[in-house]
VOTI-546324 format. One record per residue (C-alpha): residue number from 1; x, y negated, z negated. Coordinates in nm, 2 decimals. Last residue first. Layout:
! VOTI-546324
node pos=NUM, x=X, y=Y, z=Z
...
END
This chain:
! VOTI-546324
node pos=467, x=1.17, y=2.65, z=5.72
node pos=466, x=0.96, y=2.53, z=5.41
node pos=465, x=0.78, y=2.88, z=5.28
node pos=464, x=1.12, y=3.05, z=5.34
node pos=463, x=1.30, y=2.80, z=5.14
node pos=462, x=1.04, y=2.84, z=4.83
node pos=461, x=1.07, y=3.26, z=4.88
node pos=460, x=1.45, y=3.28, z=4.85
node pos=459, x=1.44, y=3.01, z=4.56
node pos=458, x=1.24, y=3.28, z=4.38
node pos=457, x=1.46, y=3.57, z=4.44
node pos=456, x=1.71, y=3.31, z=4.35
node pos=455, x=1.61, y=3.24, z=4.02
node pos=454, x=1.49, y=3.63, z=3.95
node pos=453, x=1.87, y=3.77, z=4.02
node pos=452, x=2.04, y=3.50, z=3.80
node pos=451, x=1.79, y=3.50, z=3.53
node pos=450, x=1.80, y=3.89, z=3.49
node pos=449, x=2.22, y=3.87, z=3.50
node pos=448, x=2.23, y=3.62, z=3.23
node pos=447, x=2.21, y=3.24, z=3.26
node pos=446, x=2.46, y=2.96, z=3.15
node pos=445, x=2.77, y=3.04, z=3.32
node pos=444, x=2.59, y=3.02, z=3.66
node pos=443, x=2.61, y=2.70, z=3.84
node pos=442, x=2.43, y=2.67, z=4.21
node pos=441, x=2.51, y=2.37, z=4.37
node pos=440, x=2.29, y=2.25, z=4.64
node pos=439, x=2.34, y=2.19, z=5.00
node pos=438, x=2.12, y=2.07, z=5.29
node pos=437, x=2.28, y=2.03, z=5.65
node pos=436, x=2.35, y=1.66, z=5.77
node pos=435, x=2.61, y=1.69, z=5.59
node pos=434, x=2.77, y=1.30, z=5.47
node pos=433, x=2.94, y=1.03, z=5.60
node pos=432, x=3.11, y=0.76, z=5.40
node pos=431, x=2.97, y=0.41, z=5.20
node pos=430, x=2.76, y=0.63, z=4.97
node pos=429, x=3.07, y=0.84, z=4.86
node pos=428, x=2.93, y=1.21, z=4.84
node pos=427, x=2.85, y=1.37, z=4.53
node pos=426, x=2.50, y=1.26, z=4.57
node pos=425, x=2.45, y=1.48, z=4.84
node pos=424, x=2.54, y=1.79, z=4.67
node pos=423, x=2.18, y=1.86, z=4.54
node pos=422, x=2.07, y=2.01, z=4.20
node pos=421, x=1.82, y=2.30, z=4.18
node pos=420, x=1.63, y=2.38, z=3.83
node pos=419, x=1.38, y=2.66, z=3.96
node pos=418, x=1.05, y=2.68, z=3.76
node pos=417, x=0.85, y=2.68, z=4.03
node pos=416, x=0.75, y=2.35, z=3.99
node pos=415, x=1.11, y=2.26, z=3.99
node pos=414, x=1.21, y=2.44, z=4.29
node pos=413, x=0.94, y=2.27, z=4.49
node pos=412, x=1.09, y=1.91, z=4.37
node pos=411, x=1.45, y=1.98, z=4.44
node pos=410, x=1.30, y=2.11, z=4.78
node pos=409, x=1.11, y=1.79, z=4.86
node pos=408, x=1.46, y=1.62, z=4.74
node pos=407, x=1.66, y=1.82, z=4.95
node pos=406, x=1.51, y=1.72, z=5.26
node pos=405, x=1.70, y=1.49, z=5.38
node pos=404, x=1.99, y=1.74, z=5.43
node pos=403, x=1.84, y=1.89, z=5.68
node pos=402, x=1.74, y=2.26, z=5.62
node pos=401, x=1.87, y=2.54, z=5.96
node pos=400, x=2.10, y=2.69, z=5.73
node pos=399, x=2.18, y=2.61, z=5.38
node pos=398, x=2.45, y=2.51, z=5.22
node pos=397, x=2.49, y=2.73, z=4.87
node pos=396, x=2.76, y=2.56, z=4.66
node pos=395, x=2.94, y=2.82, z=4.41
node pos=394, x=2.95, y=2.73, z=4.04
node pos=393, x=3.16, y=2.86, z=3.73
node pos=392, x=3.53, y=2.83, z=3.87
node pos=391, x=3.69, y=3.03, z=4.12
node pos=390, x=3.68, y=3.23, z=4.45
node pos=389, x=3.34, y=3.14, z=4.52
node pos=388, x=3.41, y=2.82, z=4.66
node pos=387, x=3.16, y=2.81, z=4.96
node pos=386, x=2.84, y=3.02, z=5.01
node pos=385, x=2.68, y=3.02, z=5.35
node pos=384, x=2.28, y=3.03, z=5.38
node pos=383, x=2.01, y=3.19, z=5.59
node pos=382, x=2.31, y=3.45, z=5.71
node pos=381, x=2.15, y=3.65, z=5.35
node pos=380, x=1.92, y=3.48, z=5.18
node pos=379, x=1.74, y=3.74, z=4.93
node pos=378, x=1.98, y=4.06, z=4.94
node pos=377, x=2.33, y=3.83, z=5.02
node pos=376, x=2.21, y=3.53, z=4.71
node pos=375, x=2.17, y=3.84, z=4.52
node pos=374, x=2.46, y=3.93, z=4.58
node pos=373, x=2.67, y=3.68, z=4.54
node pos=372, x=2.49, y=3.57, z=4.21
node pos=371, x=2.54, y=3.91, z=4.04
node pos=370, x=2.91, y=3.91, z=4.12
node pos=369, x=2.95, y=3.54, z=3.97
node pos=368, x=2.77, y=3.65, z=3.66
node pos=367, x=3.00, y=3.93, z=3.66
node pos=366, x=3.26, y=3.72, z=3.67
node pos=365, x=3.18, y=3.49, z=3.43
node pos=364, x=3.11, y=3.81, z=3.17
node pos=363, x=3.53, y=3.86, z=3.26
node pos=362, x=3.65, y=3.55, z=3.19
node pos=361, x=3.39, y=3.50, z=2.93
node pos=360, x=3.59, y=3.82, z=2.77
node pos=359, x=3.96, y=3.71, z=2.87
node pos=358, x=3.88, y=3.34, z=2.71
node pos=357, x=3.73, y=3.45, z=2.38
node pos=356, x=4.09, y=3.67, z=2.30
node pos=355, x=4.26, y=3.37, z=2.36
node pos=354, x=4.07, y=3.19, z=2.15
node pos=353, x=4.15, y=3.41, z=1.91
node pos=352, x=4.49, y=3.41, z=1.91
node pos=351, x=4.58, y=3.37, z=1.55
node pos=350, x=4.73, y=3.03, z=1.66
node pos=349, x=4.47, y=2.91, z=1.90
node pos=348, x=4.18, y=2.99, z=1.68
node pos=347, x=4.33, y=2.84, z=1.38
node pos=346, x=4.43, y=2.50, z=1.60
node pos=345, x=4.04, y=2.51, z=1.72
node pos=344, x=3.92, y=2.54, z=1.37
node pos=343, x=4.15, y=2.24, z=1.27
node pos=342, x=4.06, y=2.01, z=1.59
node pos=341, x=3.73, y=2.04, z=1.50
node pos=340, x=3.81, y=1.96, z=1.15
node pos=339, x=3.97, y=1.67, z=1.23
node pos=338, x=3.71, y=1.43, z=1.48
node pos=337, x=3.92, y=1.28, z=1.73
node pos=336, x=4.07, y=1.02, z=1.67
node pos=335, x=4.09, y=0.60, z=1.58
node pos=334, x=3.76, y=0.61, z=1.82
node pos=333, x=3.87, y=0.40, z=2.08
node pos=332, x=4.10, y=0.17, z=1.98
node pos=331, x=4.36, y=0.43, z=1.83
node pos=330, x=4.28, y=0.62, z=2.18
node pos=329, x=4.43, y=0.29, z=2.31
node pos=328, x=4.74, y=0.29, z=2.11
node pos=327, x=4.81, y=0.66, z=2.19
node pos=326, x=4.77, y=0.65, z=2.54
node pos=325, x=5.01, y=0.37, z=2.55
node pos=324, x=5.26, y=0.50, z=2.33
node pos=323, x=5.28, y=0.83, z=2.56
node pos=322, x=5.29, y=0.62, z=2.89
node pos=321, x=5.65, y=0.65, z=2.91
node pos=320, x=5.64, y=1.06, z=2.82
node pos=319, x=5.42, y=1.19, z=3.13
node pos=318, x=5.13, y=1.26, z=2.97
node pos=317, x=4.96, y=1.58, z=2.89
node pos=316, x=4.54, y=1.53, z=2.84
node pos=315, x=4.32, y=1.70, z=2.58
node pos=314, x=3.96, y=1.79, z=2.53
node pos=313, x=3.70, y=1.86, z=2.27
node pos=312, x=3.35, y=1.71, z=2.31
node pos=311, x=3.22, y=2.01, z=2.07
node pos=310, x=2.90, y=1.98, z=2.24
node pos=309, x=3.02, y=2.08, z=2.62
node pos=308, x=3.13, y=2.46, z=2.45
node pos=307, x=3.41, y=2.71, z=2.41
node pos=306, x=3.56, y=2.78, z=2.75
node pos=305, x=3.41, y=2.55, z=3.00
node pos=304, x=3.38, y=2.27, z=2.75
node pos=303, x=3.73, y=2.31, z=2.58
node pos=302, x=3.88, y=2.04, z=2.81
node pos=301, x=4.23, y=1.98, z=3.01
node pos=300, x=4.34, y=1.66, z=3.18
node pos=299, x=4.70, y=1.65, z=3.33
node pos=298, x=4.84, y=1.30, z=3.40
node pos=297, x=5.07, y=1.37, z=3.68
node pos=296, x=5.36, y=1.13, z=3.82
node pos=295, x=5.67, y=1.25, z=3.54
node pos=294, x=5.54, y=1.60, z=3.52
node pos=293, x=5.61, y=1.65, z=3.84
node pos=292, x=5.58, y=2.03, z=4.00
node pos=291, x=5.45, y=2.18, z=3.66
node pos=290, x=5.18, y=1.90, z=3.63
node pos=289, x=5.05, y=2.06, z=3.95
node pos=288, x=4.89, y=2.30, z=3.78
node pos=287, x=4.97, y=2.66, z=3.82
node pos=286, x=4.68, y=2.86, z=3.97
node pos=285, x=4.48, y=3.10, z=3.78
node pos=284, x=4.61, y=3.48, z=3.79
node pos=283, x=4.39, y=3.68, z=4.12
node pos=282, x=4.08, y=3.75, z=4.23
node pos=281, x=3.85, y=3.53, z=3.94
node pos=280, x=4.01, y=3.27, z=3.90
node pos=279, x=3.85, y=3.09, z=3.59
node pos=278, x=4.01, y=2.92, z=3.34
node pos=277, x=4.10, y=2.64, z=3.59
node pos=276, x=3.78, y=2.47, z=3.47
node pos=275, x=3.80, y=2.16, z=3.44
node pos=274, x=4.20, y=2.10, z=3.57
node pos=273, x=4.18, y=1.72, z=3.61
node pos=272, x=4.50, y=1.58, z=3.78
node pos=271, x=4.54, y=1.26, z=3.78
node pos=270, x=4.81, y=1.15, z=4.01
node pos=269, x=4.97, y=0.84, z=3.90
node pos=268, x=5.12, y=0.59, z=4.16
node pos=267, x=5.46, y=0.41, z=4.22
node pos=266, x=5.38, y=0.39, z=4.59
node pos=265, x=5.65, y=0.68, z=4.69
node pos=264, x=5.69, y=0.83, z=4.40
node pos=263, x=5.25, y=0.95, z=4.44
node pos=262, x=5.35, y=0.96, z=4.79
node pos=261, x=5.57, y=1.25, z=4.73
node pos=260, x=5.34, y=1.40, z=4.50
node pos=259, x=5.06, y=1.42, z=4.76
node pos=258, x=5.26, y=1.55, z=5.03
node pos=257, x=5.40, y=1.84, z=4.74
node pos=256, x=5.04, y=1.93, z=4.66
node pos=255, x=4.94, y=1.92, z=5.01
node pos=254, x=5.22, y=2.18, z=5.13
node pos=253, x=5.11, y=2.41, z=4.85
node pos=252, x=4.77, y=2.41, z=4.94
node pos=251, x=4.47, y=2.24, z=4.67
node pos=250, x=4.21, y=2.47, z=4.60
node pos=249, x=3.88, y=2.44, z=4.73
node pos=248, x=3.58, y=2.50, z=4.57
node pos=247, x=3.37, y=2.22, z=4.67
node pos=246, x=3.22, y=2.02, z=4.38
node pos=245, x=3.46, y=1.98, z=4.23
node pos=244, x=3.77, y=2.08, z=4.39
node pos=243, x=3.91, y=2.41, z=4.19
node pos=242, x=4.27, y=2.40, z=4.10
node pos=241, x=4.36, y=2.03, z=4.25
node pos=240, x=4.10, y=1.89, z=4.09
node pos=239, x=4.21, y=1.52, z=4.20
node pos=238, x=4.21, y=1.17, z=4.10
node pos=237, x=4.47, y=0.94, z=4.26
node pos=236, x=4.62, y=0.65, z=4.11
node pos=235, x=4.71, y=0.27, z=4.15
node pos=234, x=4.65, y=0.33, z=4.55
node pos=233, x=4.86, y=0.25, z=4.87
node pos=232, x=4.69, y=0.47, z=5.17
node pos=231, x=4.69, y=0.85, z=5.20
node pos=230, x=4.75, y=0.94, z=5.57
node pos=229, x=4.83, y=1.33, z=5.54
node pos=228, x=4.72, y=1.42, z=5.22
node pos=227, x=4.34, y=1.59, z=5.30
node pos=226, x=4.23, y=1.63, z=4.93
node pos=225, x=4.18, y=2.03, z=4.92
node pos=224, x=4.25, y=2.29, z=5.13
node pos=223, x=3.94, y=2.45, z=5.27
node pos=222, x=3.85, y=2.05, z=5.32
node pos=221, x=3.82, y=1.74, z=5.16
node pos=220, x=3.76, y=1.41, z=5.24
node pos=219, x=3.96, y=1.06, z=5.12
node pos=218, x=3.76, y=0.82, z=4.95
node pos=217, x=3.93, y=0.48, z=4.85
node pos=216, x=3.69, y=0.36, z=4.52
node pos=215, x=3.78, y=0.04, z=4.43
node pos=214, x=3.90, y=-0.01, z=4.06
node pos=213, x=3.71, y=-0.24, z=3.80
node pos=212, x=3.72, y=-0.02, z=3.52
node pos=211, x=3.33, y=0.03, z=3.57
node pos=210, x=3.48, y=0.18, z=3.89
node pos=209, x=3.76, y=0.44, z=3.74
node pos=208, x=3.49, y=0.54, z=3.51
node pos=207, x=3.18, y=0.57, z=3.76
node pos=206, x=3.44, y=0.79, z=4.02
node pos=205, x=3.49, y=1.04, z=3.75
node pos=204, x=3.12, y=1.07, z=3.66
node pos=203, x=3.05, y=1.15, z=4.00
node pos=202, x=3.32, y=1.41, z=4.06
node pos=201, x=3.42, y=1.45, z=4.37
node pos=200, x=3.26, y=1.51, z=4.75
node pos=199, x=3.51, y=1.32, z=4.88
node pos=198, x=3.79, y=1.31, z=4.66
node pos=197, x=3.90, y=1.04, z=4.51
node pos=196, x=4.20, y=0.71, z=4.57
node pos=195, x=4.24, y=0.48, z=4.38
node pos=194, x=4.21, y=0.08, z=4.48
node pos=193, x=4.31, y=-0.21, z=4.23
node pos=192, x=4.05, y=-0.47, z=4.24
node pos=191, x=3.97, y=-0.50, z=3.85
node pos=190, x=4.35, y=-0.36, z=3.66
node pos=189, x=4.37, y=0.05, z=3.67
node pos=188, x=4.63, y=0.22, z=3.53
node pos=187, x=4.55, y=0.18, z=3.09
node pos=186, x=4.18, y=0.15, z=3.15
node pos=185, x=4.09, y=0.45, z=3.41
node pos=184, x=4.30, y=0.64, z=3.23
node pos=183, x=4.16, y=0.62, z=2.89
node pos=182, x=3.81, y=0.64, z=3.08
node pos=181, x=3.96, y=0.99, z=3.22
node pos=180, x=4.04, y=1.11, z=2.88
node pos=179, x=3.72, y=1.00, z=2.73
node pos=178, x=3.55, y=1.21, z=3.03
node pos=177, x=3.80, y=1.54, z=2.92
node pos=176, x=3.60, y=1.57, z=2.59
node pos=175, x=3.66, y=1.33, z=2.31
node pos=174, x=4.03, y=1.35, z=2.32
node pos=173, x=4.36, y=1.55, z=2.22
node pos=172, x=4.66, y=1.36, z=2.33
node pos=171, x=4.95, y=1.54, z=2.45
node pos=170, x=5.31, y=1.39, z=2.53
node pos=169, x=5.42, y=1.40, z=2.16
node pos=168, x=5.38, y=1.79, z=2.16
node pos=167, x=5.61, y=1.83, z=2.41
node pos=166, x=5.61, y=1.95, z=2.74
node pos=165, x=5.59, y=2.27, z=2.96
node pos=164, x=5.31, y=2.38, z=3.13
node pos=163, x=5.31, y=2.71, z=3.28
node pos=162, x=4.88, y=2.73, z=3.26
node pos=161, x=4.83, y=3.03, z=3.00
node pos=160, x=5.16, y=3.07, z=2.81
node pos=159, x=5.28, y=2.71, z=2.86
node pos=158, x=4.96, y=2.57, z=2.77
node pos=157, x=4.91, y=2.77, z=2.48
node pos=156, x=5.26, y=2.71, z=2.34
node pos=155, x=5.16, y=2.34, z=2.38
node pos=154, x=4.83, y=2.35, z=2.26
node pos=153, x=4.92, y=2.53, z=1.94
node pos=152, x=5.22, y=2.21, z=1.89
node pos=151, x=4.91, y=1.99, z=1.98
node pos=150, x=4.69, y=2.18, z=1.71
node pos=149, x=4.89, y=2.16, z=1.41
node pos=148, x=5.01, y=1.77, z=1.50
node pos=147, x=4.64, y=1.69, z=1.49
node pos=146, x=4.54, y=1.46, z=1.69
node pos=145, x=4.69, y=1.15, z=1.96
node pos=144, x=4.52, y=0.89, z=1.71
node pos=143, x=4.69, y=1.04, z=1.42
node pos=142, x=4.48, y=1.11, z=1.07
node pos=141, x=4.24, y=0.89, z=0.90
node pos=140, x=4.22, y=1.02, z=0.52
node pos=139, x=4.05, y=1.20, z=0.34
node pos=138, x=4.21, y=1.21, z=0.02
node pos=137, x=4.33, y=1.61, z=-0.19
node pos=136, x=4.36, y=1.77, z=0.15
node pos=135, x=4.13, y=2.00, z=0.32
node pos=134, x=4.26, y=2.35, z=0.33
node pos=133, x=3.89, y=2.50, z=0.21
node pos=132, x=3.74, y=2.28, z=0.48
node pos=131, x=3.98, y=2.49, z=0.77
node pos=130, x=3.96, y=2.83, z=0.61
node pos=129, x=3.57, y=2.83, z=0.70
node pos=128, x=3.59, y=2.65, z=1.02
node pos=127, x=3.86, y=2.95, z=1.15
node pos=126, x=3.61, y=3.19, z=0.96
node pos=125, x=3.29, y=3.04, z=1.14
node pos=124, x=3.44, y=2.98, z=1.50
node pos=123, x=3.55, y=3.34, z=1.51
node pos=122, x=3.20, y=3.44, z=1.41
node pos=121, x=3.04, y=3.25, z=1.68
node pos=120, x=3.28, y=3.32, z=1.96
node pos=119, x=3.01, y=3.12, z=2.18
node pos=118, x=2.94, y=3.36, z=2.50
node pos=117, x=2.55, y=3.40, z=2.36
node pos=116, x=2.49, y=2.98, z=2.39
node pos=115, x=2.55, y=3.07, z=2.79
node pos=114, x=2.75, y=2.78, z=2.93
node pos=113, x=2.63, y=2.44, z=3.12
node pos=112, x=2.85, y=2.27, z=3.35
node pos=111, x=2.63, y=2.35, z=3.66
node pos=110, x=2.25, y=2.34, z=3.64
node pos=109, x=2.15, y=2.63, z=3.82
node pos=108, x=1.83, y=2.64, z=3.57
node pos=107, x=1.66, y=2.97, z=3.59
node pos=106, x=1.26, y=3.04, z=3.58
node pos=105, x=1.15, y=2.84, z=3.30
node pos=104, x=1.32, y=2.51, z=3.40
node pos=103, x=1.28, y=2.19, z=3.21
node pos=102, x=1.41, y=1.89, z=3.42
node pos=101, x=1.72, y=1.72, z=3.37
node pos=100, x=1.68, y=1.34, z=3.48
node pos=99, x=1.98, y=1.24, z=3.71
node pos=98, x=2.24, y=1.00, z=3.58
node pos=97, x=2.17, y=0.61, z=3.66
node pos=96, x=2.31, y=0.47, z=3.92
node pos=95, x=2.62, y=0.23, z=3.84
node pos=94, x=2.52, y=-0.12, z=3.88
node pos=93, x=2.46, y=-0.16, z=3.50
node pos=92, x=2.85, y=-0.03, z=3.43
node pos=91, x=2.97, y=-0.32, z=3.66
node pos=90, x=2.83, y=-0.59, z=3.46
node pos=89, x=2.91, y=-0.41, z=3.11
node pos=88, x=3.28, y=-0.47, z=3.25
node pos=87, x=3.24, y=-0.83, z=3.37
node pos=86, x=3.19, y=-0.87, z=3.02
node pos=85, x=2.83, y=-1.02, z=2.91
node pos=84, x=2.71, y=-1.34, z=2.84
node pos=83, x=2.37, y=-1.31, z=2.86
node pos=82, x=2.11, y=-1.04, z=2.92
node pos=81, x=1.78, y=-1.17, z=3.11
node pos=80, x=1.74, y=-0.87, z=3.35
node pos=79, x=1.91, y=-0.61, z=3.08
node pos=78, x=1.63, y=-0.68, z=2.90
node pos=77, x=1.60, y=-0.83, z=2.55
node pos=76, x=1.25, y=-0.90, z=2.44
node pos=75, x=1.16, y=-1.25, z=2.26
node pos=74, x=1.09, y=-1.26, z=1.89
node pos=73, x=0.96, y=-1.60, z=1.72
node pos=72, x=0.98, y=-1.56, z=1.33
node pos=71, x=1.27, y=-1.80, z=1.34
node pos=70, x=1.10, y=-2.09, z=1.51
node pos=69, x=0.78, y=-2.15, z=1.29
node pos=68, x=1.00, y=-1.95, z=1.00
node pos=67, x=1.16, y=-2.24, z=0.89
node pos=66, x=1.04, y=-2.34, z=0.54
node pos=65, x=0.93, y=-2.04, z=0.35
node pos=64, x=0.57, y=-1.97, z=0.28
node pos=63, x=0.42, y=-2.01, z=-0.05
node pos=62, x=0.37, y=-1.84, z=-0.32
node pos=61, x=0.11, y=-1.95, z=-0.64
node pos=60, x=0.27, y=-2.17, z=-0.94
node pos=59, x=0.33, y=-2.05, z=-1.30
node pos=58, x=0.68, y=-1.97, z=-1.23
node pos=57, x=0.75, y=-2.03, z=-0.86
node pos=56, x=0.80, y=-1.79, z=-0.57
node pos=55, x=0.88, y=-1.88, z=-0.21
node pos=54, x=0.82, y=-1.66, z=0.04
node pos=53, x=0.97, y=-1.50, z=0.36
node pos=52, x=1.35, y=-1.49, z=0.22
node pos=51, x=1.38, y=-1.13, z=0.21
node pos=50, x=1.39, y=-1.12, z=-0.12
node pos=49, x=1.06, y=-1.40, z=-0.18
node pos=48, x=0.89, y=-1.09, z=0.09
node pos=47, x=1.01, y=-0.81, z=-0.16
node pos=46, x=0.89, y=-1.01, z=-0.47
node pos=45, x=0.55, y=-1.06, z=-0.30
node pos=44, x=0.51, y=-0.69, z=-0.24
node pos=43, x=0.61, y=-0.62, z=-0.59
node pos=42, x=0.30, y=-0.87, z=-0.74
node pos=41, x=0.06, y=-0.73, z=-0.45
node pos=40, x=0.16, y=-0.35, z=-0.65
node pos=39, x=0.10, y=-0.49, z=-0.96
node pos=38, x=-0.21, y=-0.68, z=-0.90
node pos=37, x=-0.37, y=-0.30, z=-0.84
node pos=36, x=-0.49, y=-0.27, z=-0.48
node pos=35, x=-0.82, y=-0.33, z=-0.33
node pos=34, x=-0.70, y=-0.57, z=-0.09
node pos=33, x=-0.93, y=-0.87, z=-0.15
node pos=32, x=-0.93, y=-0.80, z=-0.52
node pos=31, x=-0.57, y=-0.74, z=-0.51
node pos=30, x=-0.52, y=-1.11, z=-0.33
node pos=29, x=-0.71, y=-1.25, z=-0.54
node pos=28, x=-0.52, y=-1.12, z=-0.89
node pos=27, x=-0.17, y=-1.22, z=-0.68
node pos=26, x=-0.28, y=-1.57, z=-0.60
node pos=25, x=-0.36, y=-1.62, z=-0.29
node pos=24, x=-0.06, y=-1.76, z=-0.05
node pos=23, x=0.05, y=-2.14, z=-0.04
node pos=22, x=0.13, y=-2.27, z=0.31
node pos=21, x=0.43, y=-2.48, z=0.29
node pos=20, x=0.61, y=-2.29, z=0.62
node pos=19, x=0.25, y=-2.17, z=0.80
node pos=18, x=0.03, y=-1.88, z=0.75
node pos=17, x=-0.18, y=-1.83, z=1.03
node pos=16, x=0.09, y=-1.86, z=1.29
node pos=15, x=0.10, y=-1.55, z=1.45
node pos=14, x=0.46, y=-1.48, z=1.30
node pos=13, x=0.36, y=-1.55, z=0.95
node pos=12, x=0.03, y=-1.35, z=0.95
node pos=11, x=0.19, y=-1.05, z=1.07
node pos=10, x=0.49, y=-1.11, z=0.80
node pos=9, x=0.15, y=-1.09, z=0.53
node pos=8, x=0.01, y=-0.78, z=0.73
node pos=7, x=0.35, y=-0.59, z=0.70
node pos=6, x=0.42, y=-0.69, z=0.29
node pos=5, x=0.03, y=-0.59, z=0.26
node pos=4, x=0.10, y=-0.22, z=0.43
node pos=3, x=0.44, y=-0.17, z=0.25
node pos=2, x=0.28, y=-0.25, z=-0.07
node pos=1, x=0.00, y=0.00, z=0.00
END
C-alpha cells in the first residue's frame, strides 16, 4: 500500500496536479481517503521528503518540493535523437543487426552451437571443486593476460596439440576469441586504415575491425583459401587459414607463405583465427601458420568449440613486441578474465582431461558429420553439392537449380517446419558479388544422429515442394 500511494502521489507531481508549494492532505485524510492506516501514509510521505519530492515540517502538512515543474519531465532516449556520441558508437549503429534465432523443434543447423550432452560435466565439477577449495586467503584482481597456471598449461598444450611454440608471456587469455579480435581490431587498426577479409568471412569479425574504424578490403576465396596473389597494402589481414569460415577451405602451402611475405613486406599483421582447428577429421589438424612467423601472426584460439560458447573462454599468442600492448588494453577492458574459470580449465589441461574430452567430441563430431553426409546423399543426393566437409563442425549445402534470392522464402518454410536454416548470403561483402545459386550452412555439433537424419529428411521434402 505504501508503494502504491508513494507511485500515485509522483503520478500527481509529473502531471501537474500537484504543484512545487502545493501542500498535501494531511496524513489522517489522506488514510481516510485511501483506506490505509495513518502509519503506512506517514512512511510513504517520509520516503517521498527522502527522495526529495516533499517537504516535511513539524506540526505543518507536506508540500511539494520546489523544482519539480522541469525535473519531473521525462523524454524517451532513441538512438534517433542520441547526442554526443563517439564516432565509434556511430559506426556500431550502422552495423546490421544479428539475425533473430528462431525456435526449431525439428533440428536447428545453427552453426557454432554444441551438444549440452558432450560437456565433460563431471571433469568440470572436480577441476571446479579443487579450484574454490585453493582460493587464497584475499581475493584479489589477478593479471590482465590470466592466470600464469593456465598460460604455462596453454603453452605445453599448444605445442603438443597445434606445434606452437612461445612463451607464456606472449598469451593472453580472453573473453572468448571475439574479445580477442576487438583487442585487435583497437591496438592495429586507426579509423580509415584498410584490412583485408575473406570473402565469405566471418560477419562478426568484419563488424569489429569496422566499428574500429577500418575499411573492409575483401579478397575471395576459393578451394584454397584467401586468394594471395594481388593482396593490396592493408594494416592487417584476417584469415582462418585452417578451416575458412564459412567455406571450408584450407589455406595451401604456397598461399600461406605469399601471404606471410607480404605481411613483411607492408609491415602488416596477419590474424590468424584457428575456431575450430580441433577438428580434422581425415587426417592430424593442420599446423597454424603462427608456426611459420610468429613474429607477423596473431594467433586466436577459443574453448567454445571444444568445451562450450557460455564459458566465453579464449586466448590469443602474440608476437612478443605487442605483448605489453595487449596486456594494457585487456587491463581496460575487463581488468581479466574471470579466475576460477581459468582455474578449472588450468586443472583440466594439466591432469589431461581436457585432452581426453577433445579425442571423444572429436570422434562423436565425426560421426555426426558421417550421419549428415549421408543423409544429405539418401534425401538430396546431385540436388545439392556439399563443400568443406573435410573439417570443422558445419558443411555448406549449395543447392542446385534454387536462386539465391530465394533463401529467405525457404528460411521461412524451414522454420515453420521446424527446420532452423541459416543462409550464406549474408556472409558475403555487400559491395562484392555473390552466388546466384542458394546456399545454407548446415552446423551439426549440437544435434544427435536422430535429429540429423529427420532435419534433413524434412528439408528434402520443403526444397522439393519449391523446385
Amino acid at each position: 500500500m505504501a508503494r502504491r500511494i508513494i507511485a500515485a502521489i509522483k503520478a500527481q507531481i509529473h502531471s501537474g496536479a500537484y504543484r512545487p508549494g502545493d501542500r498535501l492532505p494531511s496524513t489522517r485524510a489522506f488514510a481516510v481517503e485511501w483506506g490505509a492506516s495513518r502509519t503506512t501514509v506517514t512512511a510513504a510521505y517520509n520516503q517521498l521528503d527522502a527522495e526529495g519530492y516533499l517537504i516535511i515540517r513539524q506540526g505543518a502538512r507536506a508540500i511539494v518540493a520546489p523544482g519539480l515543474e522541469t525535473a519531473s519531465v521525462e523524454s524517451p532516449v532513441t538512438t534517433a535523437s542520441a547526442r554526443n556520441i563517439s564516432a565509434f558508437a556511430r559506426r556500431l549503429l550502422t552495423l546490421p543487426p544479428p539475425a533473430e534465432q528462431q525456435p526449431a523443434r525439428v533440428a536447428d543447423f545453427r552453426y557454432g552451437d554444441l551438444s549440452g550432452a558432450d560437456f565433460p560435466v563431471l571433469a568440470w565439477r572436480r577441476a571446479s571443486s579443487k579450484a574454490i577449495l585453493r582460493r587464497g586467503a584475499r581475493l584479489r584482481y589477478g593479471d590482465p593476460q590470466g592466470s600464469f597456471a593456465l598460460r604455462s598449461a596453454l603453452q605445453t598444450y599448444l605445442w603438443r596439440a597445434r606445434s606452437i611454440s612461445c612463451t607464456p608471456d606472449q598469451i593472453v587469455i580472453v573473453n572468448g576469441s571475439q574479445q580477442g579480435l576487438d583487442l585487435c581490431a583497437r591496438l592495429l587498426l586507426d579509423p580509415g586504415d584498410p584490412f583485408v577479409i575473406e570473402n565469405p568471412g566471418y560477419l562478426l569479425a568484419r563488424h569489429a575491425f569496422v566499428a574500429a574504424g577500418g575499411v573492409a578490403v575483401p579478397v575471395a576465396v576459393d578451394a584454397d583459401g584467401l586468394k594471395t596473389d594481388a593482396l593490396p597494402p592493408a594494416r592487417l589481414a584476417y584469415v582462418t587459414p585452417s578451416h575458412q569460415f564459412p567455406l571450408g577451405g584450407v589455406l595451401s602451402a604456397t598461399r600461406r607463405r605469399s601471404l606471410l611475405a607480404w605481411a613483411t613486406g607492408t609491415g602488416a599483421y596477419v590474424v590468424e583465427d584457428d575456431y575450430d582447428g580441433e577438428y580434422r577429421h581425415d587426417i592430424t589438424p593442420i599446423p597454424p601458420m603462427q608456426t611459420l612467423d610468429a613474429n607477423s601472426v596473431i594467433y586466436v584460439g577459443t574453448l567454445s568449440k571444444t568445451l562450450s560458447p557460455t564459458l566465453r573462454l579464449g586466448y590469443l599468442v602474440v608476437p612478443a613486441s605487442l605483448r605489453r600492448a595487449f596486456s594494457e588494453a585487456k587491463r581496460l577492458t575487463d581488468r581479466h578474465a574471470p579466475t576460477l574459470e581459468q582455474d578449472v580449465l588450468a586443472d583440466l589441461l594439466a591432469s589431461g582431461a581436457y585432452e581426453r574430452h577433445v579425442r571423444s567430441i572429436r570422434r562423436k563430431n565425426a560421426e555426426r558429420r558421417e550421419v549428415l553426409l549421408q543423409a544429405l546423399a539418401d534425401h538430396l543426393g546431385p540436388k545439392v553439392a556439399v563443400a568443406g566437409a573435410d573439417t570443422g563442425l558445419h558443411v555448406v549445402a549449395w543447392v542446385n537449380g534454387i536462386a539465391a534470392e530465394r533463401e529467405p522464402e525457404i528460411i521461412a518454410a524451414a522454420r515453420d517446419v521446424g527446420i532452423g536454416l541459416y543462409p550464406v548470403s549474408p556472409l558475403y561483402d555487400p559491395t562484392a558479388p555473390r552466388p546466384a545459386t542458394a546456399g545454407f550452412i548446415l552446423g551439426y555439433a549440437g544435434l544427435d544422429t536422430e535429429a540429423l537424419r529427420r532435419g534433413v529428411a524434412v528439408l528434402a521434402r520443403l526444397l522439393a515442394e519449391r523446385r
